[in-house]
C-alpha positions as CSV (number, residue, x, y, z in Angstrom):
1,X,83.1,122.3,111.5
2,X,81.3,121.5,114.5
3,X,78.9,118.4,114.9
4,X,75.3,119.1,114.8
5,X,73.3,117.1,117.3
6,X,71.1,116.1,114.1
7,X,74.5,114.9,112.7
8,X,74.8,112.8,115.7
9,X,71.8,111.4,115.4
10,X,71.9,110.4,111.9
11,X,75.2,108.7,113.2
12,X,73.7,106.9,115.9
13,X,70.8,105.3,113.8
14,X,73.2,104.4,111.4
15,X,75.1,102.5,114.0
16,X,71.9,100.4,115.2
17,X,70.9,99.7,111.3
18,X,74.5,98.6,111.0
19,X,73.9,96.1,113.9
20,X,76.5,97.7,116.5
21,X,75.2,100.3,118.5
22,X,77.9,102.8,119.7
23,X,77.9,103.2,123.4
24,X,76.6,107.2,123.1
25,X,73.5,108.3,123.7
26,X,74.2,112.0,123.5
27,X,76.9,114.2,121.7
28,X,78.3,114.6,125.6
29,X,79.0,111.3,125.8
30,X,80.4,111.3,122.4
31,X,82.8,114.3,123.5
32,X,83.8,112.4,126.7
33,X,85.1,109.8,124.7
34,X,87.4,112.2,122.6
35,X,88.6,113.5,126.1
36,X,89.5,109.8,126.7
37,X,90.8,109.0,123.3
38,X,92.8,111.8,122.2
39,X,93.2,114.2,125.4
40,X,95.7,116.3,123.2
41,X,92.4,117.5,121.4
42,X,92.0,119.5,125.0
43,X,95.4,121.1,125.4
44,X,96.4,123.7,122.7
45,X,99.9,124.8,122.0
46,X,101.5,121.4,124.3
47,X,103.6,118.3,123.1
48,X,101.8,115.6,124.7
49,X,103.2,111.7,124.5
50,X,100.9,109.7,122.0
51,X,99.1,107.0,124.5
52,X,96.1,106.5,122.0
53,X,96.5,103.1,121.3
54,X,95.5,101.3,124.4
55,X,92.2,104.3,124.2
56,X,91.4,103.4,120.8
57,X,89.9,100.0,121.2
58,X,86.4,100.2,120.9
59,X,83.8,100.1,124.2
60,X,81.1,98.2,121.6
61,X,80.9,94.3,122.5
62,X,78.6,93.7,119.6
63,X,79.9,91.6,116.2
64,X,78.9,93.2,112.7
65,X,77.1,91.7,110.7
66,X,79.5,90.0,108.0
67,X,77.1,90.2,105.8
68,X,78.9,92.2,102.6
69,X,77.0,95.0,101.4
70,X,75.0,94.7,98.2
71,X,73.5,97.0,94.9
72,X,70.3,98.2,95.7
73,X,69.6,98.4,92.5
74,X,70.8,95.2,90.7
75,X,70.7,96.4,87.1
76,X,71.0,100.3,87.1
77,X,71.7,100.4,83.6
78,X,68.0,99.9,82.5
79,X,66.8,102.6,85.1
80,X,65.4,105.4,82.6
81,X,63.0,105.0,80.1
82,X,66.1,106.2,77.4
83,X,68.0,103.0,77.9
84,X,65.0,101.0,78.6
85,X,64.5,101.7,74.9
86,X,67.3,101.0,73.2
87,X,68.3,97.5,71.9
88,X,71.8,98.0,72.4
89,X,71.8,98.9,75.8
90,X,69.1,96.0,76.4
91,X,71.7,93.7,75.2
92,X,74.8,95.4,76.9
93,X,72.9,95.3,80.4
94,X,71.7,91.2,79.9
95,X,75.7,90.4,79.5
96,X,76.6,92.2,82.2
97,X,73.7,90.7,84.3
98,X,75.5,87.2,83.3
99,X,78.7,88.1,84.3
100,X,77.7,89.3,87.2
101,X,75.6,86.0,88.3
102,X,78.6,84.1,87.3
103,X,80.8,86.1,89.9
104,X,83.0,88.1,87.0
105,X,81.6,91.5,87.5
106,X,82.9,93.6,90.6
């Protein structure tokens, strides 16, 4: 499958949300990079050395964010109006909701 320039997109806003902005504007840039990184990608039917690992380190100079990721929805569990009705599952989600303040739940 080829990459759709809307793919690319998508992958590039992701990148600035995420707080380290890849050094590619355009999907040209993006394959000039693979020519650097894997140039065996280029040549069919050839036995090339592997000499990736010096091209593999990243051209980004920004940190992440260590911030880990989080629920968006903290109790899922009482999402629908079914289990918002029942008792059971009222009591089910408020023990889980415990354990999970307490640092027991994953």
């Amino acid at each position: 499958r080829t990459v759709n320039i809307c793919d690319w997109k998508i992958i590039r806003a992701l990148s600035e949300v995420a707080g380290v902005q890849l050094p590619y504007d355009t999907i040209g840039a993006v394959r000039s990079r693979i020519r650097t990184v894997a140039p065996n990608l280029l040549s069919m039917d050839e036995r090339e050395p592997a000499t990736f690992w010096a091209s593999l380190k990243p051209e980004v100079n920004q940190k992440m964010n260590s911030t880990p990721f989080q629920a968006a929805i903290e109790n899922f569990y009482m999402t629908d109006s079914i289990t918002r009705a029942s008792k059971i599952m009222a009591q089910c989600s408020s023990l889980l909701l415990k354990k999970f303040h307490q640092g027991y739940a994953c």
